[in-house]
N, C-alpha and C positions, 0 to 999 in steps of 0.2 A: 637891800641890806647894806648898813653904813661899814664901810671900811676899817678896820684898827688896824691904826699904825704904831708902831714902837719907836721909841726913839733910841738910840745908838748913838754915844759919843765915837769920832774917829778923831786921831792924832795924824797930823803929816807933814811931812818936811815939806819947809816953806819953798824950795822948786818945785817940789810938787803941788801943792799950794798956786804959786804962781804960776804954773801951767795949765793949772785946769781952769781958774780966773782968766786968760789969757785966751783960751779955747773958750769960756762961753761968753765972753765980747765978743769972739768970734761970729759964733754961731748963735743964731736967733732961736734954733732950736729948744732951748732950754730955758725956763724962766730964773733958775734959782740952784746954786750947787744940791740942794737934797732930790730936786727933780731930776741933775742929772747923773747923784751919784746911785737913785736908785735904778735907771737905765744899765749904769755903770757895769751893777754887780749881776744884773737879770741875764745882762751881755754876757759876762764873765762865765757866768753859771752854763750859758748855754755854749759859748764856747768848748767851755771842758770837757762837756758831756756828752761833745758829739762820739759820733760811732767810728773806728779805727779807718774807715773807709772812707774819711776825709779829711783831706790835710788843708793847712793853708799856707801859699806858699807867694813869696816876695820876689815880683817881676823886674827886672828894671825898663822905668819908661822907657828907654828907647824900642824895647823887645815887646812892650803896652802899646808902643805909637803902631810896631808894623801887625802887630795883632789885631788891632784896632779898622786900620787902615784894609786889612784881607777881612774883616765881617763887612763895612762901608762896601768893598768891591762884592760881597755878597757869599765871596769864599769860602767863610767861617758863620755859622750862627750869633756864635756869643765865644766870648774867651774863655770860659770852662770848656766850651765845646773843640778849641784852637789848642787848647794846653790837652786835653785828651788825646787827641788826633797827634801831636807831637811825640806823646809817651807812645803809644800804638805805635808809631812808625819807626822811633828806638826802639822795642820792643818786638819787631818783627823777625820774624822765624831766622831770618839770617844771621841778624845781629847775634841773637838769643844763642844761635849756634855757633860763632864766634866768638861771645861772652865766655860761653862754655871750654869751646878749647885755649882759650887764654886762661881759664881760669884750672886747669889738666895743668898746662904747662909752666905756672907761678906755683904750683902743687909742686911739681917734680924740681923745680929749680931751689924752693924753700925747704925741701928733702919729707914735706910733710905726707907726701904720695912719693910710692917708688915705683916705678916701672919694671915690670917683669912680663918676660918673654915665654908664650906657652907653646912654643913651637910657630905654628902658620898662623896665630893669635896673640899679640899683645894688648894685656888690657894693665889700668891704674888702679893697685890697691893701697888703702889708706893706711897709715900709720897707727 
């Protein structure tokens, strides 16, 4: 079954314009801006739609080199697997329960929680 495509004018400032001309001298990937602005938007679409349970989030090379450098020494799988294992390990019952009493006592100093005394019992209740 033959394909119908539609055609779509698009308007864009000519940076952006000369950006994307500039990226596909780049890259061989792409014969022609309509090839890669339909990649473009397939991309875009899938981006958005992903599920709450994945973020994407910007490393700086130097923190890619030593991530890099621990899957090479065999340490790490892959750098999703490296970037997990970092959250997991802030995330550890210790932290978690010093998160917690810092966050009691920025309560009590912001007067948003007030401390009250029940005898041989003090607990935080909220405002």
């Amino acid at each position: 079954m033959k394909e119908i495509n539609e055609r779509v004018t698009l308007r864009l400032e000519k940076d952006n314009l000369d950006r994307m001309d500039s990226f596909l001298q780049k890259s061989k990937e792409f014969s022609n801006r309509s090839q890669f602005l339909r990649v473009a938007v397939e991309a875009f679409i899938d981006r958005t739609e992903k599920t709450q349970e994945e973020i994407s989030v910007k490393i700086p090379a130097k923190y890619l080199g030593y991530i890099d450098a621990l899957i090479k020494d065999g340490y790490f799988l892959s750098r999703e697997y490296a970037v997990l294992r970092c959250i997991e390990e802030f995330f550890s019952p210790e932290n978690v329960k010093r998160l917690d009493e810092h966050k009691k006592v920025m309560g009590v100093a912001s007067g948003k929680e007030v401390s009250v005394d029940f005898g041989d019992k003090t607990e935080l209740l909220e405002r």
